[in-house]
C-alpha positions in Angstrom: -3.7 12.3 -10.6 0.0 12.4 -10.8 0.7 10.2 -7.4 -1.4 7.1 -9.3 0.4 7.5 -12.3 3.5 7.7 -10.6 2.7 4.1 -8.3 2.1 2.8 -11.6 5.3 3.6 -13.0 8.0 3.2 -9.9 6.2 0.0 -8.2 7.9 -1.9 -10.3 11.4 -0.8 -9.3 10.1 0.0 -5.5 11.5 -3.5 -3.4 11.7 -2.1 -0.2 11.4 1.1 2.1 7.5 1.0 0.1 6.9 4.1 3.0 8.9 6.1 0.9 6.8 6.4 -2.3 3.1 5.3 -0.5 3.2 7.7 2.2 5.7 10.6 2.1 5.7 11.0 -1.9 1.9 10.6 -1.8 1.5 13.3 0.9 4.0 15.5 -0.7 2.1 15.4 -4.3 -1.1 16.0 -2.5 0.5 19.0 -1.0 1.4 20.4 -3.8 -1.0 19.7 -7.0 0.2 20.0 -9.9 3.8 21.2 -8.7 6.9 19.9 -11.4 8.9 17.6 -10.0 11.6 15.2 -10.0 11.4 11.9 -8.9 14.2 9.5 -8.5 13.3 5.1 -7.6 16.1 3.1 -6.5 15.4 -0.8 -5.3 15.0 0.7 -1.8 13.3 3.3 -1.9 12.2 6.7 -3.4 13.6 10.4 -3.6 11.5 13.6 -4.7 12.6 17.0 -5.6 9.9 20.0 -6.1 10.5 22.7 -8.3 8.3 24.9 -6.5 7.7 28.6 -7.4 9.5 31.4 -6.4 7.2 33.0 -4.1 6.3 29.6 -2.3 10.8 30.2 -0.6 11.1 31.8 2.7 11.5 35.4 2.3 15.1 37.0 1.6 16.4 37.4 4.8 14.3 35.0 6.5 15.6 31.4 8.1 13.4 28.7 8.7 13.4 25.2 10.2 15.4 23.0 7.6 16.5 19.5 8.3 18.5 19.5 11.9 19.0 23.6 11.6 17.4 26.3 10.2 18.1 28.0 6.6 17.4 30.9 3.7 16.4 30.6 0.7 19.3 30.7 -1.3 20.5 27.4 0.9 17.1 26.0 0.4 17.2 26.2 -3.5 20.6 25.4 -3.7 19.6 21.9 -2.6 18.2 21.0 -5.5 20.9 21.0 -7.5 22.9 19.4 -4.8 20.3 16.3 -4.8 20.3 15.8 -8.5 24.1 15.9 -8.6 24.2 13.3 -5.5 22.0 10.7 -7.7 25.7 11.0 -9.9 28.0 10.2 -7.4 29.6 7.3 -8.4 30.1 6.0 -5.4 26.0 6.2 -4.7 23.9 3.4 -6.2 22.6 4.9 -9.4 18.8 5.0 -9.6 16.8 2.8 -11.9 13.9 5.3 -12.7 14.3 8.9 -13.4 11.1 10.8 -13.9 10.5 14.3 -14.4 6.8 15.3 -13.7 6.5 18.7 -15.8 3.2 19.4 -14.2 0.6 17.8 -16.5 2.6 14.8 -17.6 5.3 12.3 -16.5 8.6 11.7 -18.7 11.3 8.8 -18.3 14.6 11.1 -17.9 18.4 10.2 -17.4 19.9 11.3 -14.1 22.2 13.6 -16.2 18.9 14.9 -17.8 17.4 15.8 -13.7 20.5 17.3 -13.2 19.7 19.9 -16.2 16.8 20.1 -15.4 17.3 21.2 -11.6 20.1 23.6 -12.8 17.9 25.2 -15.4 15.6 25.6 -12.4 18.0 27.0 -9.8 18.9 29.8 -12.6 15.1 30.8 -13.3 14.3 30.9 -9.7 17.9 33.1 -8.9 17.1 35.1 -11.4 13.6 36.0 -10.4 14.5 36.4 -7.2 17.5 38.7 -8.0 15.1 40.8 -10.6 12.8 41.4 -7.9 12.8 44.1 -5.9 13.1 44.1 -2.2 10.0 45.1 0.0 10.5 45.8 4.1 
């Protein structure tokens, strides 16, 4: 449900680099159903960040294939923040649709706004992560 709503509100924006939203972000969401996320449009093409749960990161300790390398956890959910505070730079075109999808519902956000939102998010999952006790 969320990947029709979400054509529907970035197609408008969407000029080029289409791929971005009707394939990758469309196999993404169907990946993971119901999954927050953030979604950032610019006229040539699409971004998405999942706020997935704790328990869904590579184990502490463990590295796994990331990008061009391999990476933990911590690295893994650090990029989060790092994304939303890229869509700042002011030397980066700005996007021209924000949307946070809070699970059930989209809302139309500020980039400032995402980048609360995936700090707020990188503190909850720390946390839980650092409250949790480790298992061999």
């Amino acid at each position: 449900m969320s990947y029709a709503q979400l054509h529907q509100l970035v197609s408008p924006f969407l000029k080029s680099y289409r791929d971005d939203l009707e394939k990758h972000d469309k196999a993404a969401i169907e990946a993971h159903p119901g999954c927050p996320y953030l979604h950032y449009t610019r006229e040539s093409g699409t971004h998405i960040l999942f706020l997935i749960p704790a328990n869904e990161y590579p184990k502490e300790g463990d590295y796994v294939p990331y990008l061009f390398g391999m990476a933990g956890r911590d690295h893994i959910l650090r990029q989060v923040v790092v994304m939303a505070e890229y869509w700042l730079n002011p030397c980066e075109v700005r996007p021209l649709l924000t949307l946070w999808f809070d699970g059930n519902k989209f809302h139309t956000i500020t980039a400032e706004k995402a980048l609360e939102i995936a700090r707020s998010y990188w503190m909850r999952i720390d946390s839980e992560w650092r409250r949790t006790p480790v298992t061999v």
